[in-house]
Legacy VTK file of the C-alpha trace (Angstrom):
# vtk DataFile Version 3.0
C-alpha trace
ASCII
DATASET POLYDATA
POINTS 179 float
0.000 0.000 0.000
1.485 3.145 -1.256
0.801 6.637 0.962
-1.667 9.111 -0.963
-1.454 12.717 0.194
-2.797 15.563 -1.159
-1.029 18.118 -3.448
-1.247 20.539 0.084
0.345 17.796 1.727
3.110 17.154 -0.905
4.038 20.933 -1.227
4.253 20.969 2.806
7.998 19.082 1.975
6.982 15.086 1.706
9.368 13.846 -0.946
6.933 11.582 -2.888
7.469 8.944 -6.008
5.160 8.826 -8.563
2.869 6.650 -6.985
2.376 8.573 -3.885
5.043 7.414 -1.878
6.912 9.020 0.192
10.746 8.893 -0.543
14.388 9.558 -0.415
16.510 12.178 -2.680
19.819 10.440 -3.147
21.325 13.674 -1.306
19.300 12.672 2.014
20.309 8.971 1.202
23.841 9.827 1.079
23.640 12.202 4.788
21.930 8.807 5.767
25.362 7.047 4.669
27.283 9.857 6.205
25.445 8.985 9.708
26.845 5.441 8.872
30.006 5.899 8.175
30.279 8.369 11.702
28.479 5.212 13.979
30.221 2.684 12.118
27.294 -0.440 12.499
29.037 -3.877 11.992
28.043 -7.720 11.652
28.539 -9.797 14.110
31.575 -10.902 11.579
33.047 -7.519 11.699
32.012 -6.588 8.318
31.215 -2.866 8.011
27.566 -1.829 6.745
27.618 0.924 4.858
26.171 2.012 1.392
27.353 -0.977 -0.419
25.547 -3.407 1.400
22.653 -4.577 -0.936
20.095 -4.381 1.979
20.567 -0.232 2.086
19.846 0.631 -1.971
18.062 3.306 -2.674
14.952 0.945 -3.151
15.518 -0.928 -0.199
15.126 2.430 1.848
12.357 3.473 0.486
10.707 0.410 0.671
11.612 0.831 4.249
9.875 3.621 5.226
7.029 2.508 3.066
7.082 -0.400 5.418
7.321 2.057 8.260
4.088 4.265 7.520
2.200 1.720 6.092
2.470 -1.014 9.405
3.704 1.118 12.308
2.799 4.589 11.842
-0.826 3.936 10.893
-1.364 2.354 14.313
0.885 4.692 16.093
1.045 8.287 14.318
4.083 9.940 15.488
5.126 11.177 12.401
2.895 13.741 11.165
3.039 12.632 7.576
1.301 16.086 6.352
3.845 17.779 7.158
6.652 15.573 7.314
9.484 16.979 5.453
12.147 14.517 4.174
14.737 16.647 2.813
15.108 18.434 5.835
15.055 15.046 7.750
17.656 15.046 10.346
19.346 11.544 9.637
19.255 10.208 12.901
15.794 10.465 12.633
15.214 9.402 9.283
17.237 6.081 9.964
15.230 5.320 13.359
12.431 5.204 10.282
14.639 2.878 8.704
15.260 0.918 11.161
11.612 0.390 12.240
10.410 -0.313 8.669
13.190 -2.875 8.173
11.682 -4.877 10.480
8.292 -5.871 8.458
10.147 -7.376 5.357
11.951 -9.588 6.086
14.137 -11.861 8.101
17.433 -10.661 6.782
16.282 -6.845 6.958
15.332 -7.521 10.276
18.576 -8.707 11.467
20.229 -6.111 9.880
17.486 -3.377 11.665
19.417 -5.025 14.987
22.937 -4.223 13.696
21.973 -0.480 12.961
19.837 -0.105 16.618
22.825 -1.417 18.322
25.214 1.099 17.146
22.393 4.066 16.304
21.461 4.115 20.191
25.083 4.566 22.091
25.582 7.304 19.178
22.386 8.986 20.036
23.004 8.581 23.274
26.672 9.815 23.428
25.206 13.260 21.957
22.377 13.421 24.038
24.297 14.147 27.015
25.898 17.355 25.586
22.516 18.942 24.959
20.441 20.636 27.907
17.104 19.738 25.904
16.845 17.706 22.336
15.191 19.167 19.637
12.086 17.435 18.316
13.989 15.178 15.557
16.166 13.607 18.443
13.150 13.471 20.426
10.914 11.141 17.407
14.054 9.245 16.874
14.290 7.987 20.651
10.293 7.239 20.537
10.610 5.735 17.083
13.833 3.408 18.609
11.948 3.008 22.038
9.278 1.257 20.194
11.681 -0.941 18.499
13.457 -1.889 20.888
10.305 -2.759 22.898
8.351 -4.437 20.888
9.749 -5.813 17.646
13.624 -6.746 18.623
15.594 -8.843 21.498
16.137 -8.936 24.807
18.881 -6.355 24.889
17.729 -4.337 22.267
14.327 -4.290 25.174
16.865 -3.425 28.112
18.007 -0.318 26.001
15.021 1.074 25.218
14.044 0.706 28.746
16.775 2.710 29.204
15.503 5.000 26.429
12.249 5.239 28.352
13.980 6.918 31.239
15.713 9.131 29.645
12.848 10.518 27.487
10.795 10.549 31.004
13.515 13.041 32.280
13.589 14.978 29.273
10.045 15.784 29.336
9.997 16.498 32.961
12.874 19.115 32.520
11.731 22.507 31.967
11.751 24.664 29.355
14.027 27.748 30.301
13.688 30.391 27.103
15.953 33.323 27.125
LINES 1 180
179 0 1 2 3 4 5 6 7 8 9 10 11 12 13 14 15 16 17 18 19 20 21 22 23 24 25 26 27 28 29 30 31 32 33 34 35 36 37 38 39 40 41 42 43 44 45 46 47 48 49 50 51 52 53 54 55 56 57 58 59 60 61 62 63 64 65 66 67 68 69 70 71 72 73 74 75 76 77 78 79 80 81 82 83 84 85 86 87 88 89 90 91 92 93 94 95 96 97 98 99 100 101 102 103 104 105 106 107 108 109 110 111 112 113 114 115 116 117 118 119 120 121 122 123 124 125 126 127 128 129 130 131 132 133 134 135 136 137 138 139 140 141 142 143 144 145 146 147 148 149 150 151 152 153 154 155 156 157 158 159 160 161 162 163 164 165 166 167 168 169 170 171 172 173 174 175 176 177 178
């Protein structure tokens, strides 16, 4: 099932392919391969995933967040699609999409949504601590890999995002100081 939106919605910055579907430039693929190449997400063999493994075409990633809109965020909108603007995606938040939407295609996507959670959440979480309050990209990405990690990966993919879960508790019980 492809997304429809409306030519409001599509001029309100939703990349979309013919078709309807929301989707990737290959400039915000390659700032998704940038994010790679800084967190550095490996096989349990030690090979290095990056943009020449198969699994993370152009295609594949779309299909991806396809997977991700059309099975997850139907039943739990927290992406407003409307106005959902890909371009200016932050790639840590665009990947959590990734990672998500990898996970209802198949087995080997799957596993390889593990390999990017387990090296996306330290990174997040190493740049969390140098911010007083994340902005709201950082913010869907931990919700987005929360929910993973809860509910469709392993048992220490589950003790992270419990982890996750206490620090977005704390963040949204810190106040807002504006100056």
């Amino acid at each position: 099932m492809d997304l429809q939106t409306s030519e409001n919605e599509e001029a309100q910055g939703a990349s979309l392919h013919p078709g309807g579907r929301i989707a990737l430039s290959i400039s915000k693929r390659d700032d998704i391969l940038r994010l790679l190449s800084e967190i550095r997400p490996v096989t349990p063999e030690g090979i290095i995933i990056d943009g020449n493994t198969a699994l993370l075409s152009m295609d594949n990633m779309n299909d991806y967040i396809s997977l991700f809109f059309r099975f997850f965020n139907s039943s739990y909108p927290m992406v407003h699609v409307a106005t959902l603007d890909i371009e200016g995606g932050d790639p840590i938040f665009l990947l959590s999409i990734i990672i998500l939407g990898q996970t209802y295609k198949n087995k080997d996507t799957h596993q390889l949504s593990v390999y990017l959670y387990d090296a996306l959440v330290p990174y997040i979480l190493s740049g969390l601590m140098s911010v007083p309050i994340p902005d709201l990209p950082i913010l869907q990405s931990f919700l987005i890999i929360e929910c993973y990690g809860m509910y469709r990966a392993g048992p220490y993919q589950r003790e992270n995002a419990m982890l996750i879960h206490t620090l977005l508790f704390g963040v949204s019980m810190h106040p807002v100081i504006k100056r």
